[in-house]
Each structure stands twice: as structure tokens, then as C-alpha cells.
C-alpha positions as CSV (number, residue, x, y, z in Angstrom):
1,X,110.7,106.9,89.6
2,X,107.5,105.2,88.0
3,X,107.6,101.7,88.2
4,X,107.9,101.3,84.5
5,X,111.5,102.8,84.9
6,X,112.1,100.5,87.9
7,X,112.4,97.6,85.7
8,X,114.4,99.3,82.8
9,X,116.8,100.2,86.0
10,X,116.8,97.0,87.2
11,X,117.1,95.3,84.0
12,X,120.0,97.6,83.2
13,X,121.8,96.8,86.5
14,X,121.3,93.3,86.3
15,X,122.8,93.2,82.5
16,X,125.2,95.3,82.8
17,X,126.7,93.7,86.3
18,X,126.2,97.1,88.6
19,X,127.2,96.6,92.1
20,X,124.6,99.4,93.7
21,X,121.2,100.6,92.2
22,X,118.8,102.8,94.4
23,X,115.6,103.3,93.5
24,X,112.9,105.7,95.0
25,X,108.7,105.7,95.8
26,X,107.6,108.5,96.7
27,X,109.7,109.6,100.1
28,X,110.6,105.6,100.4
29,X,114.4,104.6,99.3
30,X,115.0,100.9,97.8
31,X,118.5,99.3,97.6
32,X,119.8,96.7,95.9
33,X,123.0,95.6,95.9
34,X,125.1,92.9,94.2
35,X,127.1,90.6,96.2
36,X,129.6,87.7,94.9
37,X,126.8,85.3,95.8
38,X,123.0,87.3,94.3
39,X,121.7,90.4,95.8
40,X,120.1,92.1,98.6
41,X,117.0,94.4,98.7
42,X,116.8,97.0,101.2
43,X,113.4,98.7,101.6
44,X,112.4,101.9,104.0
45,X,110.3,100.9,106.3
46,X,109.8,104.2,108.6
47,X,110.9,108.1,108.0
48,X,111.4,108.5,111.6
49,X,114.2,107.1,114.0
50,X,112.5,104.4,116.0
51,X,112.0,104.7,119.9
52,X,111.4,102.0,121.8
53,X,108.1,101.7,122.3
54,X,107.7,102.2,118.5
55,X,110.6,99.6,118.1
56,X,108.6,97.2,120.2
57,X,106.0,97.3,118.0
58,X,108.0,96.8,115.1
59,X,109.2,93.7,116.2
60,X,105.9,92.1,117.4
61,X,104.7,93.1,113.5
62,X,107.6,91.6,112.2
63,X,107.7,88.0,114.5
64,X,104.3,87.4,112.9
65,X,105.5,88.3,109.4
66,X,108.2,85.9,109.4
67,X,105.6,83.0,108.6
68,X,104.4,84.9,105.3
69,X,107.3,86.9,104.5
70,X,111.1,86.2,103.8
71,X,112.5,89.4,104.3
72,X,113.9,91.3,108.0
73,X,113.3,93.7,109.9
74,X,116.3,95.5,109.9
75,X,117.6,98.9,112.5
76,X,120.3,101.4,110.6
77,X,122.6,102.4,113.0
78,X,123.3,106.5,111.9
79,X,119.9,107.5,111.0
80,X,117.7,105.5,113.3
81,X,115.1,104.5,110.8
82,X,114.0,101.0,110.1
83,X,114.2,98.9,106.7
84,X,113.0,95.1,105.2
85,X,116.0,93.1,104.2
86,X,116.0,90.2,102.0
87,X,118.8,88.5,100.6
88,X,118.3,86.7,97.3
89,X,120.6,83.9,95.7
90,X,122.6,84.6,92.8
91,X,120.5,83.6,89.8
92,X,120.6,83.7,85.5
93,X,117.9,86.2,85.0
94,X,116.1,89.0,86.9
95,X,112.6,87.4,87.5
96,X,113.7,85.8,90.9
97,X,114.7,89.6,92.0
98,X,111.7,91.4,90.9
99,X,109.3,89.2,92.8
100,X,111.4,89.0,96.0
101,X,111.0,93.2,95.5
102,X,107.8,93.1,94.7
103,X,107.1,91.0,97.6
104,X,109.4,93.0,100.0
105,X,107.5,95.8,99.3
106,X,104.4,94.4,99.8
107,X,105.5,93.5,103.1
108,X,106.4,96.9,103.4
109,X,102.8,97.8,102.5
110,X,101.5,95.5,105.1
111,X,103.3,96.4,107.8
112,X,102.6,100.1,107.7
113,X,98.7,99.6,107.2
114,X,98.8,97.3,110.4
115,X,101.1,99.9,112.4
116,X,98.4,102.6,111.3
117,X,95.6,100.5,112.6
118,X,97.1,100.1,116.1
119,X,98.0,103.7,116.5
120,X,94.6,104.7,116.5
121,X,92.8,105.2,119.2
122,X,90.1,102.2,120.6
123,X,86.8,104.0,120.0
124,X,84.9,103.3,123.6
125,X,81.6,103.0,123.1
126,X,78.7,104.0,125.6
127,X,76.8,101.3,126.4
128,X,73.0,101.6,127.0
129,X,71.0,99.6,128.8
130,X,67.8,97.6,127.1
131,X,65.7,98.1,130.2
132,X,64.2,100.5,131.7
133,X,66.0,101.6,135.4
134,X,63.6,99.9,138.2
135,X,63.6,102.5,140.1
């Protein structure tokens, strides 16, 4: 779904009082759902379940995100993938929401450009020396 339709979707949700709206970016899934007291976004993080070295990672990502993020780092307990969780407090119109999602999703962003930077592998470089050898 193009963005564009995102906030028709979520303009229609909000308006009309649905309790459940999923939404899709390419292979990712976005929730939201309505609560008695606002709503709370659910973003894909990984496609993969998470081992626990990849788990460990995760979390070490996600303890530094805290400070410029409000959103979770969340485990789903069938599938084994990982999502961002944020909560948002009831409010009278839909701006509130679509800047947590577009924030949420940034973090998403983030986290999966920093994950790709650690998995590869540290270039070693040969080192050569200045001098010539003395002997």
C-alpha cells in the first residue's frame, strides 16, 4: 500500500472508530490498534525468528535507541520475529498518530541500517611499512 493510501486508511480508521487497521511496506506489516485509552503501533522489525546472538544485538541497538526513540523493542512469541511498539494516548485528531508512525518507522529504518553495518565484515587492512627493512 503507497503511502498516499496509508493516510486515507488511517484517516478512515480513525473516523470511523476501527478497532484494528494493518497496513503493509513492501514485505514489512504495520499494526495499529485502538484501545479504550489511544492506540498502539506495531512495526516489523526482522523477517526472520531471532537467535540469540542476533537477539543480543537487537537489544544493545535498542538500549541506545531509547534516548531518541519512544517506541520498544518487542519479541512475538509464535513466529519469532521482532517488532517496534509504541503506545500513543488517546487524542481528538490523527496528527499525534501519524508522527508517532512516522517516527516508529524511522526507527525502524535506523535500526536495520545499523544492524547491516555491523554484520559486515571488518575490512583488515595490510599495513606497510614507510622504511625500508635494515637489513
Amino acid at each position: 500500500m503507497e503511502p498516499s493510501n496509508w493516510i486515507k486508511a488511517l484517516e478512515h480508521a480513525f473516523n470511523r472508530a476501527e478497532t484494528q487497521l494493518t497496513l503493509f511496506q513492501d514485505n514489512d506489516e504495520i499494526h495499529l490498534q485502538r484501545h479504550e485509552h489511544g492506540w498502539l503501533l506495531r512495526v516489523q522489525l526482522t523477517h526472520e525468528p531471532a537467535s540469540s546472538s542476533t537477539l543480543q544485538m537487537w537489544l544493545r541497538l535498542g538500549q541506545a535507541s531509547l534516548e531518541h526513540f519512544q517506541g520498544a523493542l518487542a519479541l512475538a512469541p509464535f513466529s519469532g520475529h521482532l517488532w517496534l511498539l509504541e503506545r500513543i494516548p488517546k487524542s481528538v485528531d490523527q496528527t499525534p498518530l501519524l508522527a508517532s508512525l512516522e517516527a516508529l518507522l524511522n526507527q525502524r529504518d535506523r535500526w536495520r541500517a545499523v544492524a547491516t553495518r555491523i554484520a559486515k565484515p571488518v575490512w583488515k587492512s595490510k599495513t606497510n611499512s614507510l622504511r625500508p627493512p635494515l637489513y
